[in-house]
N, C-alpha and C positions, 0 to 999 in steps of 0.2 A: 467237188467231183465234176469230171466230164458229163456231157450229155449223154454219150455212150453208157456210162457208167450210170446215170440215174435211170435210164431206161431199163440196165437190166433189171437195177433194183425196181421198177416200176411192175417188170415183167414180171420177178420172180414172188413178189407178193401176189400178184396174180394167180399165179400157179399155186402156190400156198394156200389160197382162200378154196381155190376150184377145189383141191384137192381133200382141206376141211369139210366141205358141202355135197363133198360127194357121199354116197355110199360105200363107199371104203371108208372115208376117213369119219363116219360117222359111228361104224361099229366096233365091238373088240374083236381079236385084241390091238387093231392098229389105231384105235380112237383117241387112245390116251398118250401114245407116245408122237403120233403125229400133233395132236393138240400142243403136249408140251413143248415139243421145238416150236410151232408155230408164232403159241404167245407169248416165245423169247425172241425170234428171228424176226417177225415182221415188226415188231414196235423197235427194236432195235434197227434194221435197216432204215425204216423211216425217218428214225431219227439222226441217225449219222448220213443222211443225203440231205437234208435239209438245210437251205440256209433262206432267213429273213430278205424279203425286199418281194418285186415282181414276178411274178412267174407267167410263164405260157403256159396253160394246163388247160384243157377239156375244147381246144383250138382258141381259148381267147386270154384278154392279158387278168392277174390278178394278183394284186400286191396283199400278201398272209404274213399275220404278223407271228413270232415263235409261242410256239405254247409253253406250258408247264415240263420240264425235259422227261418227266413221269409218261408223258404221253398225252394226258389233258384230252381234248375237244376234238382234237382229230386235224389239225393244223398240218400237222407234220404227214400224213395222207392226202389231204387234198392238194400239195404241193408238187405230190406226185402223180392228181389224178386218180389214186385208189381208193380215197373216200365214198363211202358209197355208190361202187363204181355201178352195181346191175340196176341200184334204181337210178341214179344218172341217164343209162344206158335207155332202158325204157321212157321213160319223160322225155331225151329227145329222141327217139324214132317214137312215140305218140304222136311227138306234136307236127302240124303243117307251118308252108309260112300262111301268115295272116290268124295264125290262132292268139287267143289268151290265154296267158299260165299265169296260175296264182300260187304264188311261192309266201305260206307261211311260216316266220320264223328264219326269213331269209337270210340270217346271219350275215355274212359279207357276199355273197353271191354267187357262191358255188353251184347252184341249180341256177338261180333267174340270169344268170350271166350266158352261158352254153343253151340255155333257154330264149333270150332276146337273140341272139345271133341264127338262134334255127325261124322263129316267128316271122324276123325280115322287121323292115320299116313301115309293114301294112298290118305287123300282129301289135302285140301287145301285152306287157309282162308289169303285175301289179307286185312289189317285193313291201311285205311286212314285216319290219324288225323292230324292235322297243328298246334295244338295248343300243343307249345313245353312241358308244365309239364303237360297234359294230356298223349302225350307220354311217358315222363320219367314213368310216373306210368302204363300205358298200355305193357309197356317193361317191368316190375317188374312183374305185372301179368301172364304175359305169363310166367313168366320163374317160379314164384310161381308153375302154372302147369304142368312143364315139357313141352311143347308143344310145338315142333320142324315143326308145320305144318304152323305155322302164320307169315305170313310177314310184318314187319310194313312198312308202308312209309310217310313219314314225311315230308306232302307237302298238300295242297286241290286239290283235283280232280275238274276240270271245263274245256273250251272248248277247250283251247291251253296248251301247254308244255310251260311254262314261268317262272315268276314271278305276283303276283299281293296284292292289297292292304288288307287287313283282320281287321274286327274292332273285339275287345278285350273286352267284356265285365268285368269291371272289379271286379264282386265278381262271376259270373258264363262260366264259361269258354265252358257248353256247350251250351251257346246263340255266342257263335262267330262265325262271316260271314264271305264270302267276299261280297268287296263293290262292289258292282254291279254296282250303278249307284251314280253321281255325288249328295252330298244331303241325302244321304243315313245314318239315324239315328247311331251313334258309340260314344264311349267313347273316345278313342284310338286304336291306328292303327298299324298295324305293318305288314312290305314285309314279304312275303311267296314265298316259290315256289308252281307253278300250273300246273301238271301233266295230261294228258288224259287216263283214263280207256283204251283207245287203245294201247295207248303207253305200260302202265304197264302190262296190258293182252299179248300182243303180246312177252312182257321178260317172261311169264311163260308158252312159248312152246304154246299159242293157246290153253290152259285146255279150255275144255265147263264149261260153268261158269251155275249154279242150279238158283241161286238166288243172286238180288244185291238189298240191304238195302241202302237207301240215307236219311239221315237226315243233310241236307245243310242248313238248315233256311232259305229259299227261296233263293239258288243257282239250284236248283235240276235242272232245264231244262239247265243249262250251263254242269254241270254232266253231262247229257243226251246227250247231241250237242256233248263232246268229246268221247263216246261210240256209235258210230254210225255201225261201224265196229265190237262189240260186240253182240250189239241189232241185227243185221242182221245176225249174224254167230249162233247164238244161241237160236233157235224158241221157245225152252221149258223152255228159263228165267223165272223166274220172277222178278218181280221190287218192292219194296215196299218202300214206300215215304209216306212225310206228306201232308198236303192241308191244306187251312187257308181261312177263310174268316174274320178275324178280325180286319182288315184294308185293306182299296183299294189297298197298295203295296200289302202287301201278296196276296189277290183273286187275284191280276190280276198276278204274279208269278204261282201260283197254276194252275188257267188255262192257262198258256201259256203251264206248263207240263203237262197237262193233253191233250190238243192239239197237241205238240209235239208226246205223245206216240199214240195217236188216228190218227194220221196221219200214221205210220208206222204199225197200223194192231194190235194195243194192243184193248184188252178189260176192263172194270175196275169191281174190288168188293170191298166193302167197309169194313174194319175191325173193327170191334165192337165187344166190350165183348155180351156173352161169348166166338165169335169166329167170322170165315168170312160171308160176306153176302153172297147173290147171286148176278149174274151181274148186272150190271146199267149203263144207257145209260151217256152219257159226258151230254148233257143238263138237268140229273137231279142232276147229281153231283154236276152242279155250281151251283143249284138252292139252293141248302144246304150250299154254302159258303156265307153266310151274318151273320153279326156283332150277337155279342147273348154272352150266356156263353162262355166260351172255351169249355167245353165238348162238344157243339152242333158243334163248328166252326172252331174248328182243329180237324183233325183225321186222319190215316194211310188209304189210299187206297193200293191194290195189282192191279198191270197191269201185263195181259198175253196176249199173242199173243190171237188172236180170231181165236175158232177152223174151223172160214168160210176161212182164210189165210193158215189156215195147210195144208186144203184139196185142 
């Protein structure tokens, strides 16, 4: 395809998504019939615009490798830029130059990449991945851009400095966990090392850290448990994570981090195209985690301290 041509199709996923998240296209009777062309037309345009190698996407270079042709990981969007474009969008107009972002779960560096280029050569971008050729290619990237500001570390972030077990999806590399608990859904497995946000924050001099992105597949409150020391040293974080209501493991993961942070004096907004919400209380957040599409019952929340804690 032309460039032309991948733009529109760039564009018109765009409009498709806006127009899912609207109020129109959330009610009946237009809900169901704009849903169903939706989740034929945008996984199909993404896919037939797609081709394997470097891309220019979010202003910087990143070579994506094909996913599963089903649709998989979300490959075939981020090539266009529509991969979670509204939280993209906020984490860089969050951040300054000279801040720190901590990208959990970095996979190949779709956020810490479009992240190091907003920071500058005076910020600073910590990228955690465990899943060894999503680093190899997360390391190619960075060096794709020149970008002397990004650190990898090649381990999962959760509550202790260890080792621990990691299941292995094996055609999408960014559905990989850690096993949390005994029973826990996996293909295959493989030891890791498991590092603490405290730990690694405290090796980069105690920088104040802007913003920390977590996309653990329901690890995010083990993340949490080992930055405690972060969360507290740093009032004007923010945090941005996923929530799930589309099985009882996930809602009940979800609120445990949503607990976790509401304990320590966070607030929550919800992120939805076109942009963030306004605040919303923890008991209507969980009320929205039950079983439905995925669009309705995964989504990115942002936690900030509540400005009744600041004052």
């Amino acid at each position: 395809m032309s460039s032309t041509t991948v733009g529109a199709v760039r564009q018109s996923i765009l409009l498709f998504s806006r127009v899912q998240h609207h109020a129109i296209g959330r009610r009946p009777p237009l809900s169901l019939p704009i849903r169903w062309v939706a989740n034929r037309y945008i996984p199909w345009a993404a896919r037939s615009s797609f081709k394997a190698g470097i891309h220019r996407v979010n202003d910087v270079l990143m070579e994506i490798p094909r996913p599963p042709d089903w649709g998989g990981g979300g490959e075939f969007h981020m090539a266009l830029g529509t991969y979670e474009h509204t939280e993209l969008s906020y984490v860089i107009e969050s951040l300054r130059p000279g801040d720190t972002f901590v990208d959990v779960g970095a996979h190949i560096g779709y956020f810490a990449l479009p992240a190091a280029k907003k920071v500058g050569p005076t910020g600073a971008v910590l990228a955690i991945e465990p899943t060894p050729s999503s680093v190899a290619m997360l390391r190619r990237n960075i060096a794709l851009n020149g970008f002397q500001s990004v650190k990898v570390i090649e381990a999962a972030a959760s509550r202790s400095n260890g080792h621990a077990l990691f299941a292995v999806d094996e055609t999408v590399p960014m559905w990989n966990a850690l096993i949390e608990q005994e029973g826990q859904s996996q293909s295959r497995a493989m030891r890791v090392q498991t590092v603490k946000l405290d730990t690694v924050l405290a090796g980069l001099g105690g920088r104040p850290v802007a913003c920390i992105k977590i996309d653990a597949e329901g690890a995010e409150t083990a993340v949490l448990e080992g930055a405690r020391d972060v969360l507290e040293r740093n009032p004007n974080v923010r945090v941005i994570f996923e929530v799930s209501g589309q099985d009882p493991r996930r809602r009940a993961q979800s609120i445990a981090t949503l607990q976790f942070l509401e304990q320590r004096g966070f607030a929550f907004r919800r992120l939805r195209t076109p942009g963030i919400g306004p605040h919303v209380g923890l008991a209507s957040l969980i009320k929205t985690l039950q079983p439905g599409p995925w669009q309705q019952s995964l989504f990115n929340v942002v936690a900030e301290i509540s400005w009744l804690r600041r004052s």
